[in-house]
C-alpha positions in Angstrom: 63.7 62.0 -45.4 66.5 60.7 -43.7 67.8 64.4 -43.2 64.6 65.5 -42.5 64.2 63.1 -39.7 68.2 64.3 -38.4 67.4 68.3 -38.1 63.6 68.1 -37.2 61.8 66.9 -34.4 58.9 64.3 -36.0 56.2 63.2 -33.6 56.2 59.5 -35.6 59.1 57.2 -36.6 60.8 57.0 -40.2 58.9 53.6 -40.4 55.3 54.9 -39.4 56.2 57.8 -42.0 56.7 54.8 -44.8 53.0 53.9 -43.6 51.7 57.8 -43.8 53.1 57.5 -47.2 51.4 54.4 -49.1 48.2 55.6 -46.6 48.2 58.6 -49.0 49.2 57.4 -52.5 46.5 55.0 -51.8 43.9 56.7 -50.4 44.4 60.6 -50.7 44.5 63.1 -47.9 41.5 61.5 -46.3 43.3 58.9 -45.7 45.4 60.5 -43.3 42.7 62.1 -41.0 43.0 61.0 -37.4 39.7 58.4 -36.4 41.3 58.0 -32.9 37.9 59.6 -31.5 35.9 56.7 -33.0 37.8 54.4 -31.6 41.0 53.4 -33.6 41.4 51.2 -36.3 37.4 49.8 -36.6 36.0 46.7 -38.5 33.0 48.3 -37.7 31.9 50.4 -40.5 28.8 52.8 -39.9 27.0 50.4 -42.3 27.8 47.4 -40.4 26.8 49.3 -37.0 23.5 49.9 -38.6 23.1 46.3 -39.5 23.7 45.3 -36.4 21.0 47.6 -34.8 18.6 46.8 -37.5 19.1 43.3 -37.0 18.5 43.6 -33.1 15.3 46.0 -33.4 13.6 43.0 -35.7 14.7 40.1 -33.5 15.5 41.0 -29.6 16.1 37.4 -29.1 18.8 37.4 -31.5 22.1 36.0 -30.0 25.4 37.4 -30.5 27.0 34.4 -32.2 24.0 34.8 -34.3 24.3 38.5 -35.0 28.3 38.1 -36.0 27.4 35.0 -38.3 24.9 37.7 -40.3 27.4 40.1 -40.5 29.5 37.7 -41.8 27.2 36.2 -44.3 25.7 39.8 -45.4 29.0 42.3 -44.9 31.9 39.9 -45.5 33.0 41.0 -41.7 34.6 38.8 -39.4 34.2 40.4 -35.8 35.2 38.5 -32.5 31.8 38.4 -29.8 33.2 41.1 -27.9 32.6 43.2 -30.8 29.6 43.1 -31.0 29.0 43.2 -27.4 30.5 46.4 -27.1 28.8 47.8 -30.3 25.5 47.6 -28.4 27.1 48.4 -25.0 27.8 52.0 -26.4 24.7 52.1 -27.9 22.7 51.5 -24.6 21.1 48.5 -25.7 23.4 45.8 -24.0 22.3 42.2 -24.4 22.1 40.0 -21.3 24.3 36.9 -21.6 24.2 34.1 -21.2 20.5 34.6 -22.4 17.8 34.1 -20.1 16.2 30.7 -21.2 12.6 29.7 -21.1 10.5 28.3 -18.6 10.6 24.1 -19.2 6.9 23.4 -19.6 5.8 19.6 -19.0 1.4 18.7 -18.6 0.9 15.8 -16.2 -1.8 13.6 -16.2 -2.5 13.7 -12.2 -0.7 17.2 -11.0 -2.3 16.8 -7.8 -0.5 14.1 -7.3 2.6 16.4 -6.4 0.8 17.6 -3.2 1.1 14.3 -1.5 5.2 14.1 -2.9 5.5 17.9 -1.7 4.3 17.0 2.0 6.1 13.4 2.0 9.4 15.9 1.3 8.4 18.7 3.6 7.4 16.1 6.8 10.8 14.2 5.8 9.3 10.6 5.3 11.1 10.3 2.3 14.4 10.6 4.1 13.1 9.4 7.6 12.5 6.1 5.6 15.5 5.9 3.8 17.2 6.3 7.0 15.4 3.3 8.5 16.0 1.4 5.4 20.2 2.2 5.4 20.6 1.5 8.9 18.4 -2.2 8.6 21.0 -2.7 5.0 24.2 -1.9 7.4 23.2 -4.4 10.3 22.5 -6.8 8.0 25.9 -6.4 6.5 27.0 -7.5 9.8 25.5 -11.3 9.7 26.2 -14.3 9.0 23.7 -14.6 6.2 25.5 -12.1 4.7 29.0 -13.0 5.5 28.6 -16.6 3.8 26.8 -15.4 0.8 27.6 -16.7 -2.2 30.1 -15.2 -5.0 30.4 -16.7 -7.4 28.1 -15.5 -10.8 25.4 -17.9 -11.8 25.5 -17.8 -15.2 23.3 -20.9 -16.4 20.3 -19.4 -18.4 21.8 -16.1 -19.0 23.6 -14.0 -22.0 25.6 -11.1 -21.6 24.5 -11.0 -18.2 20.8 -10.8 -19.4 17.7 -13.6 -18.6 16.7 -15.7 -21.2 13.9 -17.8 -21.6 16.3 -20.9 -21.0 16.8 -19.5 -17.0 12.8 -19.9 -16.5 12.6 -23.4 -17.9 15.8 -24.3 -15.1 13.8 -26.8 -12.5 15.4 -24.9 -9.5 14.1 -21.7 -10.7 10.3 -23.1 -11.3 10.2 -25.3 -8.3 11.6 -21.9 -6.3 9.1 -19.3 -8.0 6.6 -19.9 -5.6 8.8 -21.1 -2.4 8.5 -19.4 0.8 10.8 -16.4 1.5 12.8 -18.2 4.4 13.4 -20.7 1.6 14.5 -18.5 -0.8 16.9 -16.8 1.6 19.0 -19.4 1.8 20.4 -19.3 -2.0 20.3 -15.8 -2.2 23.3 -13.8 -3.7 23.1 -10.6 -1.4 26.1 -9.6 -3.3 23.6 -8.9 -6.3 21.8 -6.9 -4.6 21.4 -2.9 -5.7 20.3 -1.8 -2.3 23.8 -2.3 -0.7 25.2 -0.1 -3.5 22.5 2.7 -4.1 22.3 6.1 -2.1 19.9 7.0 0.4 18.6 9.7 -2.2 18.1 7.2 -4.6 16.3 4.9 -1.8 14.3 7.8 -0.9 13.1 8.5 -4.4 12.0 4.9 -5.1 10.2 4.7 -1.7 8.2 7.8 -3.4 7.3 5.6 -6.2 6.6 2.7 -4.1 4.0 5.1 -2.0 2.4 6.7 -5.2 1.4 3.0 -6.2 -2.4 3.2 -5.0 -2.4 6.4 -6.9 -1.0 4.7 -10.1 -2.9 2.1 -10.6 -6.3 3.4 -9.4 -6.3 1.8 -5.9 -4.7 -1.4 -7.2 -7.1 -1.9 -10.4 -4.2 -2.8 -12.9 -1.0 -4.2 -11.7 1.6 -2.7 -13.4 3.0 1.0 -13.0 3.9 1.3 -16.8 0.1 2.4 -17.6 -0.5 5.8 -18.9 -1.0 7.4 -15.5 2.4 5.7 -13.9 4.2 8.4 -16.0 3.0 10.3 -13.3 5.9 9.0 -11.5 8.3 11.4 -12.9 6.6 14.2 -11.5 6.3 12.4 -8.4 9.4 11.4 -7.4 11.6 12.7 -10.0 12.3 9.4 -12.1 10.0 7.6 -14.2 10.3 4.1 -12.5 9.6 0.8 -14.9 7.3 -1.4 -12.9 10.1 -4.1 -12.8 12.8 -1.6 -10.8 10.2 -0.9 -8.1 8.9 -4.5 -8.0 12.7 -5.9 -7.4 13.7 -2.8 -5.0 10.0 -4.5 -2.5 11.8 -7.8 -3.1 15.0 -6.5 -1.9 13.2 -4.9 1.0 11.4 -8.4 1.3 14.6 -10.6 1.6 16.2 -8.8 4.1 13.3 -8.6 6.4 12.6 -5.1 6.9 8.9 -4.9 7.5 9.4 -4.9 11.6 11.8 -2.3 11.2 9.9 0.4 9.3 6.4 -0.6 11.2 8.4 0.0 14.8 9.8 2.9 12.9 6.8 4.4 12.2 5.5 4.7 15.2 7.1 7.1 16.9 7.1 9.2 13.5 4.0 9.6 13.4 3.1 10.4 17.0 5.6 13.4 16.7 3.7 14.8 13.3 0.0 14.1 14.7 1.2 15.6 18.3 2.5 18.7 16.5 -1.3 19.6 15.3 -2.6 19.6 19.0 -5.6 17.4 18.6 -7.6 17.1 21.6 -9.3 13.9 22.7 -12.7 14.2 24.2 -12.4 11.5 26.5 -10.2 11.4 29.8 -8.1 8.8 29.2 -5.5 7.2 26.3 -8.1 5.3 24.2 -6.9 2.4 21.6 -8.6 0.9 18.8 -8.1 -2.8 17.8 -9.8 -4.6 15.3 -9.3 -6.8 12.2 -9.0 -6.6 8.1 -9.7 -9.8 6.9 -8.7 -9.8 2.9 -9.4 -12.7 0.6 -6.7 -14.7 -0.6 -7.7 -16.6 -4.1 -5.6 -20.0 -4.4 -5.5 -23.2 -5.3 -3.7 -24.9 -2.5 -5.2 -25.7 0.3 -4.1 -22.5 2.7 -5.1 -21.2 6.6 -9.1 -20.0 6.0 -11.6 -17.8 8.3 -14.8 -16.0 7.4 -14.0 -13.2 4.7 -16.7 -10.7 5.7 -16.7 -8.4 2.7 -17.5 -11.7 0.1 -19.0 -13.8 3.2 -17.6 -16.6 2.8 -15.1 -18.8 4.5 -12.1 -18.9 2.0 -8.2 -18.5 2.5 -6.9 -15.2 3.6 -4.8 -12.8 5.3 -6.0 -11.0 8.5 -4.2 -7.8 9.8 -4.9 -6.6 13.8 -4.8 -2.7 13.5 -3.9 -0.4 16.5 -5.6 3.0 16.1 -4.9 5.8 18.5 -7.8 8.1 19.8 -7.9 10.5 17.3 -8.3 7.3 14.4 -4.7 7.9 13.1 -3.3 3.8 12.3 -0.5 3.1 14.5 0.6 0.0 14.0 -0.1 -3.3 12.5 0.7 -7.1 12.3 0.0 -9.6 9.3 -1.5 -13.5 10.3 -1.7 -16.5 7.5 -5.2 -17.2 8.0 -7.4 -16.0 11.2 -5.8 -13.9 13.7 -6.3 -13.8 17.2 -6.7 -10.6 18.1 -7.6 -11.1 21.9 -4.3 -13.5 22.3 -2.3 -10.9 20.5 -3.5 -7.7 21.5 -1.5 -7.1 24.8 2.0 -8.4 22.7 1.2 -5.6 20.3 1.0 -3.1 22.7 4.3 -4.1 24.4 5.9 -3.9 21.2 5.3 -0.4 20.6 4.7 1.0 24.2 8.8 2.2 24.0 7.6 4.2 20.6 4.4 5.8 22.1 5.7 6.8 25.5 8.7 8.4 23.8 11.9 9.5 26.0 11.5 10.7 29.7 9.9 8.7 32.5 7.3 6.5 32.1 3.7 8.7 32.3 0.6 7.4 34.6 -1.9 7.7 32.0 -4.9 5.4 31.9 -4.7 3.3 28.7 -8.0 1.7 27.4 -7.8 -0.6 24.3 -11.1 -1.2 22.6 -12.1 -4.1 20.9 -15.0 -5.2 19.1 -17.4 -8.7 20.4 -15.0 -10.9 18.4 -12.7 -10.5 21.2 -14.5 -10.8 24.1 -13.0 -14.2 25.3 -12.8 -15.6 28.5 -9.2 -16.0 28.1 -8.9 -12.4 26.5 -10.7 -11.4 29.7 -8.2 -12.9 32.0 -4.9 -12.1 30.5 -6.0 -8.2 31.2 -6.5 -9.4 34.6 -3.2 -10.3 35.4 -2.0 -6.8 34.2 -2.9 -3.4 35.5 -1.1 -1.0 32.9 -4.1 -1.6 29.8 -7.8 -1.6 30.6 -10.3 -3.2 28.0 -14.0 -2.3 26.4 -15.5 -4.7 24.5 -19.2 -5.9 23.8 -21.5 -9.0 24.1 -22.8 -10.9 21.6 -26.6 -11.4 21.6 -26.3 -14.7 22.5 -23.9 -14.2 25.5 -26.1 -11.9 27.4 -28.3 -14.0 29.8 -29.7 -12.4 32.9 -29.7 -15.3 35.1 -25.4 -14.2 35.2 -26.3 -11.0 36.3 -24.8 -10.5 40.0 -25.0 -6.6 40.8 -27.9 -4.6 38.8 -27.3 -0.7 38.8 -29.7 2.2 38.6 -30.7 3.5 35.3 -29.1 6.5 33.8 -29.3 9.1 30.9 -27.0 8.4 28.1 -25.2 11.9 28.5 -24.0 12.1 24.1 -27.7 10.1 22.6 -30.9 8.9 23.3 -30.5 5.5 25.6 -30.6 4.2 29.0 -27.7 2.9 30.9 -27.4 0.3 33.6 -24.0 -0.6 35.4 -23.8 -3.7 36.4 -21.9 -7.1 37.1 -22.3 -10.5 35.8 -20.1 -14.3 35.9 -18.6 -15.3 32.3 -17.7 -18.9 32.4 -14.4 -19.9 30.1 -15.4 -22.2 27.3 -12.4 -23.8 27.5 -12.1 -24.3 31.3 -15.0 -25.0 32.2 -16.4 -24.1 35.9 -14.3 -21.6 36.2 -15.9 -18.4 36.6 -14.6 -14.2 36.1 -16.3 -11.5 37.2 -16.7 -8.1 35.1 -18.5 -5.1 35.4 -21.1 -4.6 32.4 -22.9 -1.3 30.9 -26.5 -2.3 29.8 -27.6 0.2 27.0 -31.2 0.4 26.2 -31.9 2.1 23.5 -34.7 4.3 22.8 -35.4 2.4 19.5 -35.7 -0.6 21.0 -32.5 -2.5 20.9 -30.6 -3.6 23.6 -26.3 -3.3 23.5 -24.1 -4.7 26.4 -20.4 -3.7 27.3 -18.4 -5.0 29.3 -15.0 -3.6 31.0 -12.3 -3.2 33.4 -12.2 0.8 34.3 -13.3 0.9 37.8 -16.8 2.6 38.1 -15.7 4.7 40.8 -13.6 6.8 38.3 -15.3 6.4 34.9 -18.6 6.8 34.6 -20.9 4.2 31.8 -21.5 7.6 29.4 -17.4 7.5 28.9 -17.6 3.9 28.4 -20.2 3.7 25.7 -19.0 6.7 24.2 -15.5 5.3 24.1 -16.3 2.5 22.6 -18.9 3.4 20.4 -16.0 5.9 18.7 -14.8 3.2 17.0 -16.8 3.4 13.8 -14.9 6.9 13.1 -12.0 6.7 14.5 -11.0 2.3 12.8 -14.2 1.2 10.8 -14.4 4.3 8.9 -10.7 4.3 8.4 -10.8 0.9 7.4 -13.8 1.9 4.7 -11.0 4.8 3.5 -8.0 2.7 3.1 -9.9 0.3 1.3 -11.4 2.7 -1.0 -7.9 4.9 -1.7 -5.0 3.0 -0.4 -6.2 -0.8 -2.1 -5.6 -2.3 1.4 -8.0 -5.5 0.8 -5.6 -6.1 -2.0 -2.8 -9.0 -1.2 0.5 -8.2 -2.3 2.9 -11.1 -4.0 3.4 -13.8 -1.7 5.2 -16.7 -1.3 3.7 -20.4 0.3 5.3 -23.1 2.8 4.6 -26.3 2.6 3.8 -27.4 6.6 2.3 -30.7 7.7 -1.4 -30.2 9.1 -1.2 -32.3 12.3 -5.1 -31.1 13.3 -6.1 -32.7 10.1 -4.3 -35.9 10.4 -5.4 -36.0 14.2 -8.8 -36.3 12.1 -8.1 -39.1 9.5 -6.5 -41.0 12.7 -9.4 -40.5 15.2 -12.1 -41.4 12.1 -9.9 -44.6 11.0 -10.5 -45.9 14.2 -13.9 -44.9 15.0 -14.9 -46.7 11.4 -12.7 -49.8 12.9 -14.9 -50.1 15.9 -18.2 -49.6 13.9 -17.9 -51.9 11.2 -16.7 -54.4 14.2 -20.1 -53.8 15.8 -22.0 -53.9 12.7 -20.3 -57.0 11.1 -23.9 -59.1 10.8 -25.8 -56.0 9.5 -23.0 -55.1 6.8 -22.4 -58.5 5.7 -26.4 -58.7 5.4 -27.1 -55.5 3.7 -24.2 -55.8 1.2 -25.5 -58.9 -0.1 -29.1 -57.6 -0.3 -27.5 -54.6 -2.0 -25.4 -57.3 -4.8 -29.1 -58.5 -5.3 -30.5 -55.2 -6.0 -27.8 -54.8 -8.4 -27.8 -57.7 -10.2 -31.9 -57.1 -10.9 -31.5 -53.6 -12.2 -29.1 -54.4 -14.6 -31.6 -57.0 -15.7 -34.3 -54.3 -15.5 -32.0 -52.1 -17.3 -31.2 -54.3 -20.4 -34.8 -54.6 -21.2 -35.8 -51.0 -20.8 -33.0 -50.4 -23.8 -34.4 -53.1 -26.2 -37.7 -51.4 -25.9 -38.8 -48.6 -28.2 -40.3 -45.5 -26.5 -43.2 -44.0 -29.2 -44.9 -40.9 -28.3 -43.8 -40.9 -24.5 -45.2 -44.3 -24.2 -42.8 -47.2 -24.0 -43.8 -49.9 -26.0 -43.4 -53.4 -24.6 -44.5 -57.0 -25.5 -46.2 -59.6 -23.5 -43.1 -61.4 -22.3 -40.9 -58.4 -21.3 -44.1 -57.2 -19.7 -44.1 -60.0 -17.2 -40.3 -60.1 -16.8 -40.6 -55.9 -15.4 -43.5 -56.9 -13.3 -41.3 -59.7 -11.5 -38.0 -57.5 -11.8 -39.9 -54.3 -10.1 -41.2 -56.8 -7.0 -37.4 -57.9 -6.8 -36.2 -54.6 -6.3 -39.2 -53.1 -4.3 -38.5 -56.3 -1.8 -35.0 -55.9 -1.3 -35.3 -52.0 -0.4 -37.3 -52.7 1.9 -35.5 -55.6 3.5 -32.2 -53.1 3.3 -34.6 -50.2 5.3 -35.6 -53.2 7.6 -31.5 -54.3 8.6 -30.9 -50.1 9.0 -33.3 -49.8 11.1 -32.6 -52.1 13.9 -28.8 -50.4 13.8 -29.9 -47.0 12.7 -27.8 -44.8 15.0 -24.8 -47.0 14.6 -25.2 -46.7 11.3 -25.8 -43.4 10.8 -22.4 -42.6 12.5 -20.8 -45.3 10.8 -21.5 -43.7 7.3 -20.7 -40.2 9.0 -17.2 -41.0 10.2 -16.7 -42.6 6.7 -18.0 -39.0 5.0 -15.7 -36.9 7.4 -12.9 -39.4 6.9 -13.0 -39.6 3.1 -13.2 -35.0 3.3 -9.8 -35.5 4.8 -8.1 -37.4 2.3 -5.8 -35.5 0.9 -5.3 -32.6 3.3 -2.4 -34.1 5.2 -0.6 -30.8 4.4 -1.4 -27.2 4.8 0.5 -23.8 2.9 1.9 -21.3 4.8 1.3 -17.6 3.1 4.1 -15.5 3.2 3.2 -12.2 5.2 6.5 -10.0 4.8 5.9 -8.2 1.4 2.0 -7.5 2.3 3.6 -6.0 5.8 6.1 -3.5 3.5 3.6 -2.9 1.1 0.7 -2.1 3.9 3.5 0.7 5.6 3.7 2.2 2.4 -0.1 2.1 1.9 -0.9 3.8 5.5 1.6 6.5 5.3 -0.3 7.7 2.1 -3.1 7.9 4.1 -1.6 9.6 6.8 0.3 12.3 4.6 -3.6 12.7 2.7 -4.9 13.1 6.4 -2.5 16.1 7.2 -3.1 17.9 4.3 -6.6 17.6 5.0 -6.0 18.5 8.8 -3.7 21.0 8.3 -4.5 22.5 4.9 -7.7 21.9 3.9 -9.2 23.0 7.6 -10.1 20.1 9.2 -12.7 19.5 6.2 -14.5 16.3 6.5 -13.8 15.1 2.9 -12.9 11.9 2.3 -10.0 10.3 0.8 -11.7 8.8 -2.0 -13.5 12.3 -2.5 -9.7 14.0 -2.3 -8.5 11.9 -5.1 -11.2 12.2 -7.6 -11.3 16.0 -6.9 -7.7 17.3 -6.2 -5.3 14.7 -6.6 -6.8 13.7 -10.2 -6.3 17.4 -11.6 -4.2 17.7 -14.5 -2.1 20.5 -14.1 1.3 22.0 -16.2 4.5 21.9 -14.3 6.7 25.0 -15.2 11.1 24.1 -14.3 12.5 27.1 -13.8 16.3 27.3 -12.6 15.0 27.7 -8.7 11.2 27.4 -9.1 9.2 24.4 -10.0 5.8 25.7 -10.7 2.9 23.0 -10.5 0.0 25.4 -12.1 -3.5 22.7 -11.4 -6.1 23.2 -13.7 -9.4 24.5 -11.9 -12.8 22.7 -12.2 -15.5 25.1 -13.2 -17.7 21.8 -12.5 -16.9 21.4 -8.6 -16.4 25.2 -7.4 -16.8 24.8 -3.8 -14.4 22.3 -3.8 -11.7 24.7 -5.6 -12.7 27.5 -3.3 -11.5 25.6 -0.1 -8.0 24.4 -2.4 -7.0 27.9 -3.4 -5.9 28.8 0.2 -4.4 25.1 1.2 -2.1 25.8 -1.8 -1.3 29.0 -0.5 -0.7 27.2 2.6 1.4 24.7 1.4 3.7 27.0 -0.9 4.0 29.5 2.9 5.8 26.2 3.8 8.8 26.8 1.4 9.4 23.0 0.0 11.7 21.9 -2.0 12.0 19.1 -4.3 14.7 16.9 -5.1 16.3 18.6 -7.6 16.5 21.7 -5.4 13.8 23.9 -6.8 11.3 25.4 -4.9 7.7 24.0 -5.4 5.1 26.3 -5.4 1.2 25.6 -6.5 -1.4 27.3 -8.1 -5.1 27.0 -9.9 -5.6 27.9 -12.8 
């Protein structure tokens, strides 16, 4: 070989012919053929190609790791993936990888629910409010409050950083559980507190949960979110909130006082959105709506009370003054312990958010009329519009205040131009009940109706340049652009519900005024009446002593059949007893009745005197957490409002309607890697209603929202 290799020219080295060599002592001259054009050396036999593609025509979803694991555990050959991969490259049946993976499929409860999170993402409250929230958290980093906080880790009660039941039974912490907020700020640890620490996408997410609240717990009929239908949450806002997180992110909002911040806010938010639609207003002028929601407050202190109209009945409770724009749309609103006056108030609510509703620029002339209903109508109401000319006022009469002998000017009759009624413009005096002689005069609309009743209005738009058609018509929009709303919100949005409170404890001065001013009114009459008291109490300690004498012998007697049976000698004893007592009640009526109206004030004052005792204090209700809760209760009405506006073409539906037939729709949500797929499932049962949904959802996918989590959210029926 080695000579061989010296005088010939051999296309392979002498150690590749050493490999030639046992190649064909082992294998024969076969073994020497050349299987370049099949690729090399190849642990692919023919059989193990034809595994492979059996293996792939039974199961396409077959893997790769999968297929080289069976042609390890069938064949006995160990192939890398890349293999494999370019086995079924060359035979034109490449396999995608990584492998496409299925659609995650999850069923909600309430898929309909995901329209009003789809709209609260695509009109940005979500982030507009976690904006307002960050910016309050950072000023308040800034105070003093904040800066003297305290450290140190209260540890008494706790294990492993955890509540027991021995931190409840603390006295601080039970006399505390029920203190007033400004009470409870003074100890707090803002150091403690997550919503210095958390994100703004985080805040945004739980101020989704907080708004789905009305949803959750069927306008506030349970009181917990950890019911079957808060798992809804998840869907919702992307996290399945316990009750307790949302519950201490409203305290958190609660101790730092942010329920001015996100009403102002809100304001001008919502202006923007409802401007954007291009509602027009059928009146000529910028019309506001004020009136009251009086909700019933059940406690057993002794708290503010006025006349709860819905239970009628005078009780404690909270009473919010609402400011509605033209169109019915809330605008903004403020919280009062007990009755609040709306006529005192209404002009400081208006200055409060003029900055928000006139919006940047120059001030524009527009005539601003704020209508209020007849609890209003006060002289001193009346007066402090007089001394301003930017707001005019409409209000009505009660019954009882319309008297024609006030009536100065008396106008000719008219048509009512928008129903059937007579109108009369008019003037007339209003005396104030709390001045009195002093004397205002207002200009009047008289309506008679065609049906007989007779409504009066009274106002401050000139008559020269609004006519008494716009005024009735102006004010008698108020039942569908507030009282109607009211009705809604009630019905969807649980606003007659009270969130948590806390109570004050504040010294009633009016009442001890009372106890003081009856003390000495009972001083004075018992001074006058000394002879008459001194004379009936000992007629009176006669009386007594003879019917307990009376007494004793009517128990030694038997009664038999109804009948009481009585001897001879106890007979004449009740006789003489019964003249007793008949003598000194009338010598008592005789005494009363030469002092009778002394008397009668004397025992009065002691009734009214003796209904004070024990009312020398009063409880203040804490009004901040039912301000943050209400903000999150109107925007939910608002965002339903736009998607009926905007979506559902101006329908008339109402909101407790939209819940039970669209929001309430169980639906499966399909997660793709881009798509999230919320597919509702139709009701056969209500089929105009689904015929007017189909093309709002193809509106609201045409808007290209996305969630949280960066998928696209599209809707369908099914």
């Amino acid at each position: 070989m080695t000579d061989y290799f010296r005088t010939h020219k051999v296309p392979f080295s002498r150690m590749q012919f050493y490999r030639y060599k046992a190649r064909l002592g082992a294998e024969g001259i076969s073994g020497l053929n050349d299987g370049r054009s099949q690729g090399n050396y190849r642990k692919l036999t023919p059989e193990a190609e034809g595994f492979l593609r059996g293996a792939h025509m039974q199961n396409p979803a077959l893997s790769l790791t999968a297929m080289r694991q069976l042609l390890q555990e069938e064949l006995g050959i160990d192939v890398g993936l890349s293999t494999v991969s370019g086995f079924f490259k060359r035979a034109g049946e490449a396999i995608v990888w990584p492998r496409p993976s299925e659609p995650e499929r999850r069923t909600t409860q309430a898929g309909g629910f995901e329209i009003v999170a789809a709209l609260a993402l695509h009109l940005g409250w979500a982030e507009h409010t976690s904006e307002i929230i960050r910016h309050a958290v950072a000023d308040f980093q800034s105070t003093a409050a904040y800066q003297r906080q305290r450290v140190s880790k209260d540890r008494k009660g706790r294990q492993d950083g955890r509540f027991t039941s021995a931190y409840n039974l603390r006295s601080d912490v039970r006399k505390q559980r029920f203190a007033s907020v400004e009470e409870k700020r003074e100890r707090k640890n803002y150091s403690r507190m997550a919503l210095f620490r958390v994100s703004p996408a985080i805040i945004g997410r739980k101020c989704l949960g907080i708004l789905a609240l009305p949803l959750t717990t069927l306008n506030g009929g349970i009181r917990s979110a950890n019911s079957a239908l808060g798992n809804t949450l998840e869907h919702f806002c992307g996290f399945n909130y316990q009750h307790h997180t949302l519950d201490k992110f409203l305290r958190d909002l609660k101790y730092l006082g942010l329920a001015e911040h996100l009403l102002r806010a809100q304001v001008g938010y919502w202006q923007k959105i409802w401007r954007e639609l291009g509602e027009k207003s059928e009146l000529p002028f910028l019309c506001y709506y004020v009136d009251g929601n009086t909700k019933a407050l059940w406690s057993q202190k002794r708290v503010k009370k006025n006349k709860v109209t819905m239970l009628g009945r005078v009780m404690g409770c909270l009473e919010q003054v609402f400011v509605h724009d033209a169109f019915g749309h809330p605008v903004y609103l403020e919280t009062y312990a007990g009755r609040g006056e709306m006529g005192a108030y209404v002009l400081k609510l208006m200055e409060k958010i003029e900055d928000s509703l006139e919006g940047p620029g120059p001030t524009l002339t527009v005539t601003r009329v704020i209508v209020m209903d007849a609890g209003s109508n006060g002289v001193a109401t009346l007066r402090a519009f007089a001394e301003q000319e930017q707001y005019h006022y409409i209000t009505a009469l009660d019954d009882n205040q319309w008297n024609p002998n006030k009536v100065r000017v008396l106008g000719r009759a008219k048509r009512y131009e928008y129903d059937k009624a007579t109108l009369r413009d008019c003037q007339i005096e209003l005396e104030d009940s709390r001045e009195k002689g002093y004397l205002i005069v207002v200009r009047a609309v008289r309506i008679d109706w065609d049906y007989g009743k007779t409504t009066v209005l009274i106002t401050s738009l000139p008559q020269e340049t609004v006519g008494p058609s716009l005024v009735v018509k102006a004010y008698f929009s108020r039942w569908p652009h507030e009282e109607q709303q009211f009705r809604a919100m009630k019905s969807f949005a649980c606003l007659h519900r009270v969130a948590g409170y806390g109570k004050k404890k504040l010294p009633d001065e009016k009442a001890r005024e009372k106890q003081k001013k009856f003390k000495e009114q009972i001083k004075k009459l018992k001074q006058k009446l000394a002879a008459p008291l001194e004379a009936i109490a000992g007629l009176e300690e006669q009386l007594v002593r003879a019917l307990d004498k009376q007494r004793q012998i009517h128990s030694r007697c038997a009664i038999v059949k109804g009948r009481r049976i009585v001897n001879k000698a106890n007979q004449v004893k009740l006789e003489s007893l019964a003249r007793e007592i008949a003598q000194c009640r009338k010598q008592i009526r005789s005494v009363e009745t030469e002092c009778s109206q002394d008397l009668k004030r004397l025992r009065k004052s002691e009734k009214q005197w003796l209904g004070l005792q024990g009312k020398d204090f009063l409880y203040k209700i804490d009004v901040e957490l039912d301000q943050i809760m209400t903000f999150f209760r109107i925007s939910l009405v608002n965002l339903c409002c736009w998607f009926l506006l905007e979506c559902m073409g101006k329908t008339s539906m109402s909101l407790s309607k939209l819940l039970h037939t669209i929001l309430m729709l169980p639906a499966e949500v399909e997660l793709t890697k881009e798509v999230r797929r919320v597919k509702l499932q139709r009701n056969l049962k209500d089929k105009g209603t689904m015929a007017k949904l189909e093309p709002a959802l193809q509106k609201l996918n045409a808007l290209g929202i996305k969630h949280p989590d960066r998928r696209r959210i599209e809707f369908s029926l099914l």
